[in-house]
C-alpha positions as CSV (number, residue, x, y, z in Angstrom):
1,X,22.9,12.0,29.8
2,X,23.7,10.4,26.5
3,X,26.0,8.2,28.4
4,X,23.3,6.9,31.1
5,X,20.8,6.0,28.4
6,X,23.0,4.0,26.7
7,X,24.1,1.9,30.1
8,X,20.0,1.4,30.9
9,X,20.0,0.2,27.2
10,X,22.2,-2.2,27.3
11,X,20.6,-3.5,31.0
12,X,17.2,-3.5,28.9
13,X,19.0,-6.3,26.2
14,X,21.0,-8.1,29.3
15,X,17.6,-8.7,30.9
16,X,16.3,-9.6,28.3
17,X,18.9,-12.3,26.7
18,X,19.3,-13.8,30.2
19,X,15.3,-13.5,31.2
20,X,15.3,-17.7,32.0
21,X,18.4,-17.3,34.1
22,X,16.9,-14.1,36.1
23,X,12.9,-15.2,36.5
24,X,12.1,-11.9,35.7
25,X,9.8,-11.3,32.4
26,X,10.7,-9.1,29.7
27,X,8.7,-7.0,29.6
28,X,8.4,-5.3,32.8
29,X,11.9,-4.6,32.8
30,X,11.7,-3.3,29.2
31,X,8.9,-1.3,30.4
32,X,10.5,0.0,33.2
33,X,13.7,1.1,31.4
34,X,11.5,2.3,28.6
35,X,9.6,4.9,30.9
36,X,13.0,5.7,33.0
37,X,14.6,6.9,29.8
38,X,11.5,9.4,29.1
39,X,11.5,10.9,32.7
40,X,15.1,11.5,33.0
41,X,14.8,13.2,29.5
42,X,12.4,15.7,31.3
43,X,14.8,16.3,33.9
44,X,18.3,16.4,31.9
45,X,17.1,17.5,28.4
46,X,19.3,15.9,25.7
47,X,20.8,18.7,23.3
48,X,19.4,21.4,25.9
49,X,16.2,20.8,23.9
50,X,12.8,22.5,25.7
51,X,10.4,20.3,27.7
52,X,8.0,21.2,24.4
53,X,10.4,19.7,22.0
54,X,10.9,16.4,24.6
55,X,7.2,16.4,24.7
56,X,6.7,16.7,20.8
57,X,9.0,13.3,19.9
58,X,7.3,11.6,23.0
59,X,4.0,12.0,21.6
60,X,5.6,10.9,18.0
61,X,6.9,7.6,19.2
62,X,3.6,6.9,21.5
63,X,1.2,7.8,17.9
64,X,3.8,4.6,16.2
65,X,4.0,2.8,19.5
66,X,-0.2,3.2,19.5
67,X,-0.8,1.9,15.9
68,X,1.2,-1.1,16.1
69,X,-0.6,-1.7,19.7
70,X,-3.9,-1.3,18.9
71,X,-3.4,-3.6,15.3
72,X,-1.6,-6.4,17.7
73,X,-5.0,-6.3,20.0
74,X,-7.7,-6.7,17.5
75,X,-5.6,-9.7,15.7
76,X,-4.8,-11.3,19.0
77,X,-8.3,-11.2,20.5
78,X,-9.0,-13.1,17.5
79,X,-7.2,-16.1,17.7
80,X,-7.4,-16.1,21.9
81,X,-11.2,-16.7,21.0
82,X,-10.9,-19.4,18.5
83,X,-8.1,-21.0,20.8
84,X,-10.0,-20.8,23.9
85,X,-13.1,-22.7,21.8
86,X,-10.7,-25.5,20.8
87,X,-11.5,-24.9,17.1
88,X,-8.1,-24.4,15.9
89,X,-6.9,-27.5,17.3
90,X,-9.8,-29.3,16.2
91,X,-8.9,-28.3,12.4
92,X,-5.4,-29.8,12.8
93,X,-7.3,-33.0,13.9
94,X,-9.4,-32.9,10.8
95,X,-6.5,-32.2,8.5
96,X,-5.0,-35.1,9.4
97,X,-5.3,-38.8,8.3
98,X,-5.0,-42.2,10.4
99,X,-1.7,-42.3,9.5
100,X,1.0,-41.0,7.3
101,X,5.1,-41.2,6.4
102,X,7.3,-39.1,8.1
103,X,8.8,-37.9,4.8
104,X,5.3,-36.4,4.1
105,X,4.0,-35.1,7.4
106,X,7.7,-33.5,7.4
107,X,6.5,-30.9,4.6
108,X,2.6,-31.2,5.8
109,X,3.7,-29.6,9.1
110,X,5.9,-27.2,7.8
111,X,2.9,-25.9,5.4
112,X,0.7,-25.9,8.4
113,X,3.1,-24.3,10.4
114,X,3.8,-21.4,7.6
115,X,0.4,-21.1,6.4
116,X,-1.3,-21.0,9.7
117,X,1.6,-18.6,11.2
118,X,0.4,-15.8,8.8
119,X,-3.1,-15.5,9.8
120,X,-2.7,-16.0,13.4
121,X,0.2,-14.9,16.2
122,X,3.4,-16.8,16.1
123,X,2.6,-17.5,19.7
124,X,-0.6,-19.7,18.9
125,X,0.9,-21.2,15.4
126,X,3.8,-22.8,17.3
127,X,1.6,-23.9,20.3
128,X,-0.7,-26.0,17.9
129,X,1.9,-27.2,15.6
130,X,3.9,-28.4,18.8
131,X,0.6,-29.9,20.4
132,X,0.3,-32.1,17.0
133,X,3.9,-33.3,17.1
134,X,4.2,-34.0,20.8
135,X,1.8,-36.5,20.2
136,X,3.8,-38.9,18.4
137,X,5.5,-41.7,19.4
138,X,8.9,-41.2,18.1
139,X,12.6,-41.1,18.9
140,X,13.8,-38.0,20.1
141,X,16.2,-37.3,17.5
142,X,13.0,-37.1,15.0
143,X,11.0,-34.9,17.1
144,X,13.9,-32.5,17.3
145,X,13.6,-32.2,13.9
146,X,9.5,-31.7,13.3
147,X,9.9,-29.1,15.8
148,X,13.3,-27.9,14.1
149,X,10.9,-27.2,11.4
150,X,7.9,-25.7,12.9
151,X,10.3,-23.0,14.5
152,X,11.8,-22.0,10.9
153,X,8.5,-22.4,9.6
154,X,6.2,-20.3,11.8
155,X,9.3,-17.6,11.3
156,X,8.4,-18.1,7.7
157,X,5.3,-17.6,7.3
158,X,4.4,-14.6,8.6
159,X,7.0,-12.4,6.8
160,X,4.9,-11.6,4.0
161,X,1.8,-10.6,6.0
162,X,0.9,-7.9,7.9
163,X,-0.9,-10.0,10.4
164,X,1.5,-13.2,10.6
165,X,5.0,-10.9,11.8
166,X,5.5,-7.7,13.8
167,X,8.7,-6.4,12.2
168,X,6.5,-7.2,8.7
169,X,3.8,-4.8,10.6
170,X,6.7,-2.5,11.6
171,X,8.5,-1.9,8.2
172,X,5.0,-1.5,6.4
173,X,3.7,1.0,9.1
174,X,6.6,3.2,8.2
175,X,6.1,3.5,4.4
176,X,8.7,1.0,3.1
177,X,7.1,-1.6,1.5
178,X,3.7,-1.9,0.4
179,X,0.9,-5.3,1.3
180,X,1.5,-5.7,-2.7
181,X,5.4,-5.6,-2.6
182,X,5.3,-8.0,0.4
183,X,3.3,-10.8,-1.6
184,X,6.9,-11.2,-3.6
185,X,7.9,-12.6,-0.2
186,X,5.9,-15.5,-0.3
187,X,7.8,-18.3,-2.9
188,X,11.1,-17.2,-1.7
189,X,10.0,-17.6,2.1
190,X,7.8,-21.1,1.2
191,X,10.5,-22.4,-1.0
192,X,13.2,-21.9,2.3
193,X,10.8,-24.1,4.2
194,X,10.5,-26.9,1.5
195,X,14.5,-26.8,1.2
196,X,14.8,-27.0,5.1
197,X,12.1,-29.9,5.3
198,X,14.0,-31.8,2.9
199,X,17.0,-31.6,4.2
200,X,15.7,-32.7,7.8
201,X,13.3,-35.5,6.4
202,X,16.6,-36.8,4.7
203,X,16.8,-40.4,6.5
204,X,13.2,-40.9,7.3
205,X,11.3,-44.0,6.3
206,X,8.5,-45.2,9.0
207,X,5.1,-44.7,9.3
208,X,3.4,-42.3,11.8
209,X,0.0,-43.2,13.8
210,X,-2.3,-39.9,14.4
211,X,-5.6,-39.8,16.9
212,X,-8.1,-38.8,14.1
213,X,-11.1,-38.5,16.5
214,X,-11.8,-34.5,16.3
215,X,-14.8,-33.4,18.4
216,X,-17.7,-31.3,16.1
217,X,-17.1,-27.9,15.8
218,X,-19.9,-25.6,17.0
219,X,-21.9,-22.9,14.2
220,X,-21.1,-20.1,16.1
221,X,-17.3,-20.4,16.3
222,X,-17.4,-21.0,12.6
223,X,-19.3,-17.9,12.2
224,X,-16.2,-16.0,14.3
225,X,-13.9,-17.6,12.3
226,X,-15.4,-16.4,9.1
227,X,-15.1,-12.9,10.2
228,X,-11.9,-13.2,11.0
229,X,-11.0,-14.4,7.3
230,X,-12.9,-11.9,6.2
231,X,-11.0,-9.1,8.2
232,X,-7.5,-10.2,7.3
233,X,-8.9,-10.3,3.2
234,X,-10.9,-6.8,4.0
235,X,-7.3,-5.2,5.3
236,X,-5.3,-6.7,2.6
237,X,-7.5,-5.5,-0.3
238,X,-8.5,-2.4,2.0
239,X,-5.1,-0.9,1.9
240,X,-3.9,-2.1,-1.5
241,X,-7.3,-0.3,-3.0
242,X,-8.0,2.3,-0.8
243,X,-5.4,3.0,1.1
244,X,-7.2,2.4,4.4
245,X,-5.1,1.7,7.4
246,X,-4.7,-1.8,8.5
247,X,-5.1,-0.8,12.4
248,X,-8.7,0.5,11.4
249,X,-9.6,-2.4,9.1
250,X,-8.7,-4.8,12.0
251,X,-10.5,-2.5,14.7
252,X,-13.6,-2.6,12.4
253,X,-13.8,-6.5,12.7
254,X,-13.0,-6.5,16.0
255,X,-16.1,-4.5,17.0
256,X,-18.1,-6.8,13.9
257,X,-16.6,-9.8,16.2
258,X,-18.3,-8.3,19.5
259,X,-21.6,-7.7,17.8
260,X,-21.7,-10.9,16.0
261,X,-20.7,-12.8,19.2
262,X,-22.9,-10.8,21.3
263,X,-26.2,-11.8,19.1
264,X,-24.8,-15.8,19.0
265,X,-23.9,-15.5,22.6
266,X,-27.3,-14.7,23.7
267,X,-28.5,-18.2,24.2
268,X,-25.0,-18.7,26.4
269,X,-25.2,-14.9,27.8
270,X,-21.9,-15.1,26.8
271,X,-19.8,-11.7,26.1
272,X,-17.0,-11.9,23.8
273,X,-15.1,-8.5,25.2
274,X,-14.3,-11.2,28.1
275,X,-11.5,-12.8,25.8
276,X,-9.5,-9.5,25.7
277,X,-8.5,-10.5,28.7
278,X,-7.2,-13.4,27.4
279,X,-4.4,-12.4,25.0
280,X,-0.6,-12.0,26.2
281,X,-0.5,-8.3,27.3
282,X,3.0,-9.5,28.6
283,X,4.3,-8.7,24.8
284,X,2.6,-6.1,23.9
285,X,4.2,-4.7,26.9
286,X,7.3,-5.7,26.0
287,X,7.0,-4.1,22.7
288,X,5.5,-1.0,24.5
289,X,8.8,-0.9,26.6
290,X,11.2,-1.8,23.6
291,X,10.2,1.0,21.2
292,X,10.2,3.6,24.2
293,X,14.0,2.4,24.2
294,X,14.8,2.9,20.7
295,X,12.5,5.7,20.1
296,X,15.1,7.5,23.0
297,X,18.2,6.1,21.3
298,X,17.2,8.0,17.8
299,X,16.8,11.2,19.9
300,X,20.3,10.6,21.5
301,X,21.5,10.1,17.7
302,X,22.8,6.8,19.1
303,X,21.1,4.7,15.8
304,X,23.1,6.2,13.1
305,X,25.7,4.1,14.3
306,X,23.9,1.6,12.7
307,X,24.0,2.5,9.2
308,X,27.7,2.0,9.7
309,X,27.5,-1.5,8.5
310,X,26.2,0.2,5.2
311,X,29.2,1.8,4.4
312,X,31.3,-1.4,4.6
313,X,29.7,-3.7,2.6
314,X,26.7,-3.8,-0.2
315,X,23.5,-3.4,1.3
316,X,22.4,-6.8,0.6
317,X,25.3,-7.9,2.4
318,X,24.5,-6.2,5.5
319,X,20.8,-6.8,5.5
320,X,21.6,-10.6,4.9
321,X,24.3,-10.3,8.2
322,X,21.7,-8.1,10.5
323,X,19.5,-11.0,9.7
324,X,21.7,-13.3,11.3
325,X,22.5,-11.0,14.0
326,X,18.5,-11.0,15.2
327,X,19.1,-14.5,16.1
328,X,21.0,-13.3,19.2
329,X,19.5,-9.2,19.1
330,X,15.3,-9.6,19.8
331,X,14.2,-8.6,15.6
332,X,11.8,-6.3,17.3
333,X,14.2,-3.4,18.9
334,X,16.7,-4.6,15.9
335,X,13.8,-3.5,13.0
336,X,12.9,-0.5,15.1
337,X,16.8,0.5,15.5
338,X,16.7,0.9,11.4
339,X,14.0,2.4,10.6
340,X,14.9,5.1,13.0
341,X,18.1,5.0,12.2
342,X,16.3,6.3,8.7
343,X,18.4,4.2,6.5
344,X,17.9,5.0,2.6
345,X,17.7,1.7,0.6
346,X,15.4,0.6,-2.4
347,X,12.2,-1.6,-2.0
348,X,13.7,-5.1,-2.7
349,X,16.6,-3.9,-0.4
350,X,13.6,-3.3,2.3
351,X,12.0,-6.8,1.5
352,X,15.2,-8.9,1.7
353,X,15.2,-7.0,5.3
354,X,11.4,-7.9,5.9
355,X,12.7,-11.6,5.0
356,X,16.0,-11.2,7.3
357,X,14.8,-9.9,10.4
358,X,11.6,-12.3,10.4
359,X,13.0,-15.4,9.4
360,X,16.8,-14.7,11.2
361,X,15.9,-15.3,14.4
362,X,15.2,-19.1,14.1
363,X,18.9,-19.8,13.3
364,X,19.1,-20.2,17.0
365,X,16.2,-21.6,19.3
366,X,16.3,-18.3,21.6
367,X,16.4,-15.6,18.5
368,X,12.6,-16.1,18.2
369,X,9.7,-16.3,20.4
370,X,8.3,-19.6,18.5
371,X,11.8,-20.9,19.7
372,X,11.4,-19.9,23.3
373,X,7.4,-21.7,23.7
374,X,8.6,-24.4,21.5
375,X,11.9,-24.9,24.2
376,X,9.4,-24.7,27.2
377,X,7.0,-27.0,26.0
378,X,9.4,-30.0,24.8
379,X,12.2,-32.1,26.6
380,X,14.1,-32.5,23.8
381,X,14.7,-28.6,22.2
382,X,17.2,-27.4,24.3
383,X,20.3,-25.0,23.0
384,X,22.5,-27.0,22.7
385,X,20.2,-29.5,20.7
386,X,19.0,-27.1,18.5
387,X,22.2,-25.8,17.8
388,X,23.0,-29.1,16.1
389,X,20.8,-28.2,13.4
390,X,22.3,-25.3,12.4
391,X,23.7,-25.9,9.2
392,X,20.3,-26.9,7.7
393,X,18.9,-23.8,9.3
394,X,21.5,-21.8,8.1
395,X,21.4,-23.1,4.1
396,X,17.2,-22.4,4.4
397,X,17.6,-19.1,5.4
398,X,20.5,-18.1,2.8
399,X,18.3,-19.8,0.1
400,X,15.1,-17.8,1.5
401,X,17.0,-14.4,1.9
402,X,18.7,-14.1,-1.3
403,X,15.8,-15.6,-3.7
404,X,13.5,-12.7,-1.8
405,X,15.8,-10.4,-3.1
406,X,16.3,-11.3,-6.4
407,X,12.2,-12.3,-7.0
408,X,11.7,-8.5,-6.2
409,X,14.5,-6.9,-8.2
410,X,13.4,-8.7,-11.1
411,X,9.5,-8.4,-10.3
412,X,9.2,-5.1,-9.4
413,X,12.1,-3.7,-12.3
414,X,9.5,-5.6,-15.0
């Protein structure tokens, strides 16, 4: 049995690597692999273990699988409202000036793209940020780059939040690092993008022309926005003070978002629940189907293997290498492999992870779902073209990763 879980595994990760080759989406064959695994542990218990037993780690991995769900929902219900209105695009608009040097708007989009990546869902961060540099009217070679950046970037910036990066979301949720430890993350993960924007913006000279003719942005859609600012700053202080769950924080402004929508809507009869509909339940599906996987591979004892690469090298070492190993592994079922796999390491150990498996994936333009919708949505990003930047990519990331470790062996030792 151990044997056919591994082989449906291992389909699960083909599909998924070659999901642009196949035309079949991730997630429903994820899903589908997921819930195979579970049945066929019902009828050929693993270990001769007791359909109560199967049923007891079931319900354990749904209660994770739940949490992270349910968090993912409220924050992406969010931002489909405020995308749907057009006010985050208009903010770009009124960020921007008539015009600007491409030295300059180098590093403004990266900040955009870091800052705005850990309030909202990589998904929308590198949508808008792309929208802004598409644009332009500029040689390929220098849009490469701008979007070069934006992938790192959006990567980046959500690393230290709860809200801006699942596997942030997923090492919190299980105890490793607290929302205080994760602030340490920030200059090492900002500083990476500043390094990698310099590096890129080293030959540029001219002078970029921008559209700067935003349309108004309407009360009401200010008013949501506020109470989502208010709900990521609730959960963050919430959980550090209190110790209140972030799923229920978020849960709480979602319902504030319904109410409050529902008394501005009135004039429009419109209903806010509508835009539920309207985030990507393709991934949360995915992620449904990926942690089923893995939840199955710990009860197999297949994720021990894992901890494998901790007996061979420092633990630094290996959290620096399974970093660059999510670039071709999705970070998701990678993060979820080790914290089954219950490996034993100290909190800036755990952060320099947080850092590695968020930030990893852009060192190639399919390790990263920012890479995939920036690849779709421009000409010039391709594989191979992106692969060309890879040792600026690579020097950000090693200058990220190891100055997150050492800013929290030093901060948190003091």
């Amino acid at each position: 049995m151990e044997t056919v879980i591994l082989i449906l595994a291992f389909i699960a990760l083909l599909f998924v690597v070659f999901e642009e080759v196949i035309h079949v989406n991730k997630a429903e064959t994820t899903l589908f692999i997921g819930t195979l695994c579970w049945i066929l542990a019902y009828f050929f218990p693993v270990h001769h273990e007791s359909t109560t037993e199967i049923s007891f780690y079931f319900n354990e991995n749904l209660l994770e699988i739940a949490t992270l769900w349910l968090f993912l929902t409220a924050a992406m219900t969010f931002v489909a409202y405020l995308n749907s209105k057009g006010f985050i695009a208009n903010l770009v608009q009124h960020l921007l000036p008539s015009h600007m040097g491409e030295r300059k708007f180098m590093l403004l989009i990266g900040l955009f793209a870091f800052i705005f990546s850990s309030f909202a869902d990589n998904v929308t961060a590198t949508l808008v940020s792309v929208a802004v540099i598409a644009s332009l009217d500029v040689p390929a070679k220098q849009r490469l780059k701008f979007a070069t950046l934006i992938i790192f970037a959006v990567n980046s910036g959500g690393v230290s939040l709860i809200t801006g990066d699942v596997t942030t979301l997923m090492i919190f949720l299980a105890g490793k690092v607290s929302i205080t430890d994760l602030l340490y993350l920030i200059l090492p993960s900002l500083t990476a993008v500043i390094v990698l924007a310099i590096l890129l913006s080293w030959n540029l000279e001219g002078e970029l022309q921008f559209d700067n003719s935003p349309k108004p942005v309407d009360s009401h859609d200010k008013i949501i926005a506020l109470v989502f600012i208010s709900t990521i700053i609730a959960t963050l202080l919430g959980n550090a003070i209190f110790h209140i769950p972030p799923v229920l924080t978020f849960l709480f402004g979602l319902s504030c978002m319904f109410l409050v929508g529902k008394y501005l809507g009135r004039e429009h009869d419109e209903d806010l629940l509508h835009y539920i509909r309207e985030i990507e339940f393709d991934t949360l599906l995915f992620f449904l189907g990926v942690l089923l996987i893995v939840g199955m591979l710990k009860e197999i004892g297949v994720l021990k293997q894992l901890t494998e690469i901790y007996s061979v090298m420092d633990t630094s070492f290996a959290n620096y290498c399974l970093g660059v190993l999510s670039a071709i592994l999705d970070n998701v079922p990678l993060t979820a492999a080790l914290l089954k796999a219950e490996i034993t390491m100290n909190t800036p150990n755990w952060l320099a992870l947080t850092y590695a498996t968020g930030v990893g994936g852009s060192l190639l333009v399919i390790g990263s779902a920012a890479g995939i919708i920036a690849m779709s949505k421009m000409k010039e990003l391709s594989f191979i073209s992106y692969l060309s930047m890879a040792g600026y990519l690579l020097i950000a990331y090693s200058v990220g990763y190891w100055l997150s470790y050492w800013v929290a062996k030093y901060a948190l030792a003091t």
